[in-house]
C-alpha positions as CSV (number, residue, x, y, z in Angstrom):
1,X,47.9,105.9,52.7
2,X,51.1,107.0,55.0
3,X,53.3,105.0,53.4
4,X,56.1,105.9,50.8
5,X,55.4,105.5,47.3
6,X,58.8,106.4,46.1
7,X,59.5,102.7,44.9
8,X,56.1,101.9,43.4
9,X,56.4,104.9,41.6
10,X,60.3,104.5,40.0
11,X,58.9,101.3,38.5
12,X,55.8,103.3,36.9
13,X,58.0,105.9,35.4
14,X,60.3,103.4,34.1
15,X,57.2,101.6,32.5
16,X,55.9,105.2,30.9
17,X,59.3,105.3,29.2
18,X,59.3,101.7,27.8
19,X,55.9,102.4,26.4
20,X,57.0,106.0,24.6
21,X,60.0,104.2,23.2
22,X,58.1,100.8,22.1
23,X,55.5,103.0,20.2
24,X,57.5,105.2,19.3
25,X,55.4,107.8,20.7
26,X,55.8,111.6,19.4
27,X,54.2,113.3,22.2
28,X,53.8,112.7,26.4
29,X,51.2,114.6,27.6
30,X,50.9,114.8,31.3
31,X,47.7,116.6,32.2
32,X,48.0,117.9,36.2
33,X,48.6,116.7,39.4
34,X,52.6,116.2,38.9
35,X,52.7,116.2,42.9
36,X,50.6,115.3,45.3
37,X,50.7,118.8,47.2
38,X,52.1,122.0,46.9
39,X,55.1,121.4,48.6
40,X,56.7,118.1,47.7
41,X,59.2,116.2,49.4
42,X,62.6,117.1,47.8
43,X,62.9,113.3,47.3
44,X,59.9,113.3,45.0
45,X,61.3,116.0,42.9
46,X,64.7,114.7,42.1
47,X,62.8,111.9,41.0
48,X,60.3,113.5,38.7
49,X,63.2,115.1,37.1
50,X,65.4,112.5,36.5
51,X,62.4,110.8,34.6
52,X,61.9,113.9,32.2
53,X,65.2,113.7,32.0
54,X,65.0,110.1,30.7
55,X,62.4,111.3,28.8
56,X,64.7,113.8,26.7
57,X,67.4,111.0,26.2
58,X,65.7,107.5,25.3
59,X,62.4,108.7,23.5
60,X,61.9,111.2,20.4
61,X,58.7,112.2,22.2
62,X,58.0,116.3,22.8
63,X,56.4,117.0,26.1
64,X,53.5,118.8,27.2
65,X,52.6,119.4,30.8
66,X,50.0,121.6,33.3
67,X,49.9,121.9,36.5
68,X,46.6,120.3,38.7
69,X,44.2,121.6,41.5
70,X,47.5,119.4,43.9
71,X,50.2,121.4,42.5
72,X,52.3,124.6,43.3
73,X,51.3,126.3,39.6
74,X,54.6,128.5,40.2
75,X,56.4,125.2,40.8
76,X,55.1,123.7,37.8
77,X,55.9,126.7,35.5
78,X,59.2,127.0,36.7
79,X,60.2,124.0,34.9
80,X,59.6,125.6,31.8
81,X,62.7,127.8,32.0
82,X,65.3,125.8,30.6
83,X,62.8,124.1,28.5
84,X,63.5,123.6,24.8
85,X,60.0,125.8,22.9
86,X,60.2,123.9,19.7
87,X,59.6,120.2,21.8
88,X,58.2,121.2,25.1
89,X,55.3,123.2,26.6
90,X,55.2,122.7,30.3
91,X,52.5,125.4,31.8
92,X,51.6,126.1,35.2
93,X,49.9,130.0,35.2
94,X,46.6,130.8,33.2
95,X,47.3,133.4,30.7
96,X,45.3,135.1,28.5
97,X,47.4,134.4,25.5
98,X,47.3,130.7,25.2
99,X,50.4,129.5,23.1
100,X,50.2,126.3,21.3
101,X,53.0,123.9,21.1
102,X,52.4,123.0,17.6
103,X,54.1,120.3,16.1
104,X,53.6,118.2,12.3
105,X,53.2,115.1,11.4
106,X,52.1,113.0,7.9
107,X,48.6,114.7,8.1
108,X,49.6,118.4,8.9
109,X,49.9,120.6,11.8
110,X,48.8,119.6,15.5
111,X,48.4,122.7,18.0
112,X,49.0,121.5,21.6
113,X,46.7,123.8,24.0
114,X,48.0,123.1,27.7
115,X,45.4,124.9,30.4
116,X,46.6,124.7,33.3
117,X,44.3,124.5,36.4
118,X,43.3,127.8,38.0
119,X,41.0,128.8,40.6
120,X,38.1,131.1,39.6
121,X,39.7,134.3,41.7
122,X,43.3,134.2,39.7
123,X,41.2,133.5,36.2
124,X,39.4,136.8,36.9
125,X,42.7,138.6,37.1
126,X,44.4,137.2,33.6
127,X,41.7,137.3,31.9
128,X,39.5,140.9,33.5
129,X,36.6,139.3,33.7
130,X,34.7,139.2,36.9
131,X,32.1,137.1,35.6
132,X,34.3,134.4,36.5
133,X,32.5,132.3,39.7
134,X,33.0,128.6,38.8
135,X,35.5,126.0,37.3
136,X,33.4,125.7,33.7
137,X,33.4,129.3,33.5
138,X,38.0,129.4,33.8
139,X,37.9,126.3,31.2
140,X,35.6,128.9,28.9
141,X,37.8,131.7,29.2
142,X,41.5,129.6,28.7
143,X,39.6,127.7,25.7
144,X,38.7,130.5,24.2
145,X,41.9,131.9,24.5
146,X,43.8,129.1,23.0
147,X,41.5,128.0,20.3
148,X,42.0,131.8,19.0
149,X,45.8,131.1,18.7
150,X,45.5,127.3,17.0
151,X,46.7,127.8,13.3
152,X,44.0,127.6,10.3
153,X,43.7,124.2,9.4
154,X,45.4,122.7,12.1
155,X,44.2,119.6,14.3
156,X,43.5,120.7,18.1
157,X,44.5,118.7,21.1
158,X,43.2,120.3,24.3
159,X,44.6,119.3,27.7
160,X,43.0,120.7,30.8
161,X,42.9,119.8,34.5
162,X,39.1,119.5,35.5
163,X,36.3,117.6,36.7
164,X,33.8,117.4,33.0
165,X,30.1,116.3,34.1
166,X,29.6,112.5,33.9
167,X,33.2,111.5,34.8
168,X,33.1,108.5,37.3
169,X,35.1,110.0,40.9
170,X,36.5,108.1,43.8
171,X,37.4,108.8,47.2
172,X,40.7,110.6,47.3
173,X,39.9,113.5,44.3
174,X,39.9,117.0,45.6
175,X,37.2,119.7,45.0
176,X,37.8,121.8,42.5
177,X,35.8,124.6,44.2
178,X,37.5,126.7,47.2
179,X,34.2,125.9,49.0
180,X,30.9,124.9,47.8
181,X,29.8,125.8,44.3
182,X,29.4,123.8,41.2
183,X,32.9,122.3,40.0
184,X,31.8,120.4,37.3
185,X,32.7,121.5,33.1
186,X,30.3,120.7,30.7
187,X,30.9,118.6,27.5
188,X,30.4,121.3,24.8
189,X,33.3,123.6,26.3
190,X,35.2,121.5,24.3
191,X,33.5,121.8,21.4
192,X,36.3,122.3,17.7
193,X,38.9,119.7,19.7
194,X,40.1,117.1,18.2
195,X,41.3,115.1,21.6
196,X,40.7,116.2,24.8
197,X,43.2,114.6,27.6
198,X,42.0,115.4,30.9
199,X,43.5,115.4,34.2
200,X,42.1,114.8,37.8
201,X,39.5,111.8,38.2
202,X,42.0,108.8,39.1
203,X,40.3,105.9,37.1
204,X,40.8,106.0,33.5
205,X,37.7,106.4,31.3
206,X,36.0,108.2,28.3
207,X,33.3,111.0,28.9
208,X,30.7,111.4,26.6
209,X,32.7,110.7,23.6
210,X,36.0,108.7,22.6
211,X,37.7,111.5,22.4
212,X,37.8,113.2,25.9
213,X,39.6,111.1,28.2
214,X,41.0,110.9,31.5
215,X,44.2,108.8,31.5
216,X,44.0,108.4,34.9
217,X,46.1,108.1,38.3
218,X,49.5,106.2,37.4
219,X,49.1,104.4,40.6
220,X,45.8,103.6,43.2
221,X,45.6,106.0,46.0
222,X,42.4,104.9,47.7
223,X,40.8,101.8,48.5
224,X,37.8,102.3,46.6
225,X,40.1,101.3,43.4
226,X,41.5,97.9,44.5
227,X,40.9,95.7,41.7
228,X,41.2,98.3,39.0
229,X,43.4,98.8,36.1
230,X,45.9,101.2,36.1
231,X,47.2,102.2,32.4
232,X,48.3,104.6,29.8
233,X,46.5,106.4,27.2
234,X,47.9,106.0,23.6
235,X,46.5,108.0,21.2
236,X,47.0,108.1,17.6
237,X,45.7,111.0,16.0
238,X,44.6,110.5,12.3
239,X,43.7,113.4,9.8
240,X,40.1,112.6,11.2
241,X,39.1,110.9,14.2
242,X,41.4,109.4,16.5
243,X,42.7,105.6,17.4
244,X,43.4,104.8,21.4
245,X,44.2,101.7,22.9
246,X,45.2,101.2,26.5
247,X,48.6,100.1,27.8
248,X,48.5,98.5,31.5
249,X,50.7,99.4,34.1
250,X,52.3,96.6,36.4
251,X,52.2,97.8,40.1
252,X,54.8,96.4,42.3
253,X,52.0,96.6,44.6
254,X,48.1,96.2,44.4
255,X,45.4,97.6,47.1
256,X,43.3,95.5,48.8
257,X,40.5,95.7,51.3
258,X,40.2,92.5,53.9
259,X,37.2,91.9,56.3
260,X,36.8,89.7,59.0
261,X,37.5,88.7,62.3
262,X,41.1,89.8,63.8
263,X,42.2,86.5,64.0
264,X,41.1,85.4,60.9
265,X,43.0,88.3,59.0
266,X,45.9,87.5,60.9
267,X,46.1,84.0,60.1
268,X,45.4,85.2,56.8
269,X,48.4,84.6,53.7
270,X,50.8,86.8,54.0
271,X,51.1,89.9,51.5
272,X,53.4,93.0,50.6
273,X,50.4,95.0,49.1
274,X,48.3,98.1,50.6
275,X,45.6,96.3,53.4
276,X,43.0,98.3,54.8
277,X,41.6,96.1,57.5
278,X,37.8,96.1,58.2
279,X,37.7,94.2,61.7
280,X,34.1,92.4,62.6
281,X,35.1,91.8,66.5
282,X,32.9,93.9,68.7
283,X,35.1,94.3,70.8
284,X,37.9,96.8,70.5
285,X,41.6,95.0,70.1
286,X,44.8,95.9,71.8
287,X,47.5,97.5,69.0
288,X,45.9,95.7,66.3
289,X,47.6,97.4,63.6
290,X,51.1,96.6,64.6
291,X,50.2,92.8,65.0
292,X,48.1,92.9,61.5
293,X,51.9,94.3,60.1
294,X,53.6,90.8,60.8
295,X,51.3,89.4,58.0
296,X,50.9,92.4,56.2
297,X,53.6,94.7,56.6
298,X,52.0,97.6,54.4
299,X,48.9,97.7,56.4
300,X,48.2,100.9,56.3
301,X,44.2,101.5,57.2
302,X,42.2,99.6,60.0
303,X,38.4,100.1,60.9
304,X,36.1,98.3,63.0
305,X,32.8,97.4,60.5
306,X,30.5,98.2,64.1
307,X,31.6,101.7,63.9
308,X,31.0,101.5,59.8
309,X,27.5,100.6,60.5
310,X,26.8,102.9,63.4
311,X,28.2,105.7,61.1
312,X,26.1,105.1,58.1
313,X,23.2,104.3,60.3
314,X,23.3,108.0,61.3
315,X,23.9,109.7,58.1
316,X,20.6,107.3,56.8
317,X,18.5,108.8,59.8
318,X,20.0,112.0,58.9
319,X,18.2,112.2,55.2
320,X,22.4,112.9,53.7
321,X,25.5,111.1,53.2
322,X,28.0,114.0,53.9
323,X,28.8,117.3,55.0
324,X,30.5,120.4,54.0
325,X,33.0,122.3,56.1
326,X,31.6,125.0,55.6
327,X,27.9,123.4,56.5
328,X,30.0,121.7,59.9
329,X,30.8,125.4,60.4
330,X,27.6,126.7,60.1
331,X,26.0,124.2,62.7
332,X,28.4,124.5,65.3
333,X,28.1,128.2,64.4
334,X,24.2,128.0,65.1
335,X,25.0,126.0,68.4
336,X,27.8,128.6,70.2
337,X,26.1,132.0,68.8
338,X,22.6,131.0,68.0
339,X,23.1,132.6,64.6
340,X,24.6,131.6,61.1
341,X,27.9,132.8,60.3
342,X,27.4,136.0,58.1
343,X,29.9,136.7,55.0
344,X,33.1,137.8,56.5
345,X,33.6,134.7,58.9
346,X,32.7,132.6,55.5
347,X,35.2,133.9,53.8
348,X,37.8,134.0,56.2
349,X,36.7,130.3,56.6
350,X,37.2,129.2,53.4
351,X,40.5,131.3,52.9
352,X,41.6,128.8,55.8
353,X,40.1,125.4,53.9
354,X,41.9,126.6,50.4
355,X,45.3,127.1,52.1
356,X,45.2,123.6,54.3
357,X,43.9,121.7,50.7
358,X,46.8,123.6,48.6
359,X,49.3,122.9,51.8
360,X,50.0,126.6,51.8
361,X,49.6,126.4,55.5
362,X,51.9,124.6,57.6
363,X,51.1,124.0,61.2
């Protein structure tokens, strides 16, 4: 939204820690998308670690921790070093030997399998397998992996950084795919788990079954959310079946979407939260943004509903909603050479997309 987040986010993390102490919580599982890029702001890290460290010093709780399709996976693993094995598992490189963090409580062993997100070409490499072409096809080979090291008799919690079929997405997740392709993991890749926490859709929910969850995003990151809960996942984990309950996070701001006439907005009551503004003047406005920021200083998004319309009134006409990259580069492709591009320029192509989504590329 291109504002800082620092603040709402201390308050968050302070709230995560108030809930593992007041339930006295054995385990935090955080499953991807520590960062928001690659390359975080050195800010964002100091403040990630002091919260782990707060972690270590006001709960009992062991930690377990992957790496998402936002992070630097050598960034992620790194914090493992100084780790202590018998309480943490932090993982941020697929392997083909999947350690479990396996811990015991009044019902026997629990093996903790943490899978961190790879893409399909580095999951070829650990595992030598070049039948490797899509995300459900790196979930098979790390599961298979790690349910070969979880101890006889012992309950399994997976946790994995992917988008399973049926999960509910919004506007600001990331493909999973490094262009095109089918991202989605079925169901029955889990199959033998006892709880499955699951990483990478923002808004919490359950798919297919109680037991695979995605807590979801601490905080809203698009307006497509406003209005929605925000909360974390507790999960008690019986000797069968599993108990969850929801604990709601308190925002220090919410997002909200506001449309209507310029002047109506900005005689509007004044607020601190996220605006996107969706102006109905026809007429364009001089530096409306900065005025709209006397009422609402965290404006952060303006849009003039004509252009909305004129927009979807194309894409209707068009018979789709959306395009690719790689299909934009195809048609202007079609247009300058009066040919598609052949395999080479696709790849080079979406070498360039992976590197500007992973923020390997700085310009």
């Amino acid at each position: 939204m291109g504002l800082s987040l620092e603040e709402d986010h201390e308050v968050i993390l302070g709230q995560i820690v108030d809930t593992l102490v007041a339930e006295r919580a054995d385990v935090l599982v955080i499953a991807g998308d520590v960062f928001d890029r690659a390359s975080p702001p050195n800010s964002s890290i100091r403040q990630f670690n002091r919260f782990l460290k707060r972690v270590a010093e006001q709960t009992e709780a062991a930690v377990v921790m992957i790496s998402g399709n936002h992070d630097s996976g050598d960034r992620i693993e790194a914090m493992s070093v100084f780790s202590t094995a018998s309480r943490v598992l932090v993982r941020g490189i697929a392997d083909a030997v999947e350690t479990p963090l396996v811990l015991r409580d009044d019902h026997g062993e629990i093996a903790f399998s943490a899978l961190p997100f790879s893409y399909e070409y580095a999951a070829r490499e650990v595992f030598g397998d070049e039948r490797i072409s899509a995300p459900a096809d790196v979930i098979a080979a790390q599961i298979s992996a790690a349910r070969a090291q979880v101890p006889e008799g012992a309950r399994w919690v997976v946790v994995a950084h992917a988008f399973v079929a049926g999960g509910a997405v919004g506007e600001t997740e990331r493909a999973l795919t490094r262009v095109g392709g089918i991202e989605t993991v079925p169901l029955d890749v889990f199959e033998g788990a006892d709880y499955v926490a699951l990483g990478h859709l923002h808004k919490p929910q359950e798919i297919g079954a109680r037991h695979i969850r995605y807590s979801g995003a601490p905080l809203a990151f698009g307006f497509d959310e406003a209005g929605s809960e925000k909360s974390m996942t507790v999960v008690d984990l019986k000797a069968e079946g599993v108990d969850i309950h929801t604990v709601p996070f308190r925002p220090i701001r919410q997002v909200h979407s506001l449309t209507g006439a310029f002047a109506e907005l900005l005689a509007g009551t004044p607020s601190e939260d996220f605006i996107q503004a969706i102006l109905t003047d026809e007429n364009p406005l001089i530096d409306p943004m900065k005025r709209l920021r006397a009422t609402y200083p965290n404006a952060c998004h303006l849009a003039y509903a004509r252009k909305a319309r004129a927009l979807e009134t194309k894409l209707l006409g068009s018979g789709r909603t959306a395009f690719t990259p790689i299909e934009m580069v195809d048609d202007f492709m079609k247009v300058v050479r009066g040919r598609e591009p052949n395999a080479a320029e696709v790849a080079i192509v979406a070498d360039k997309l992976h590197a500007a989504a992973s923020g390997e590329e700085q310009t």
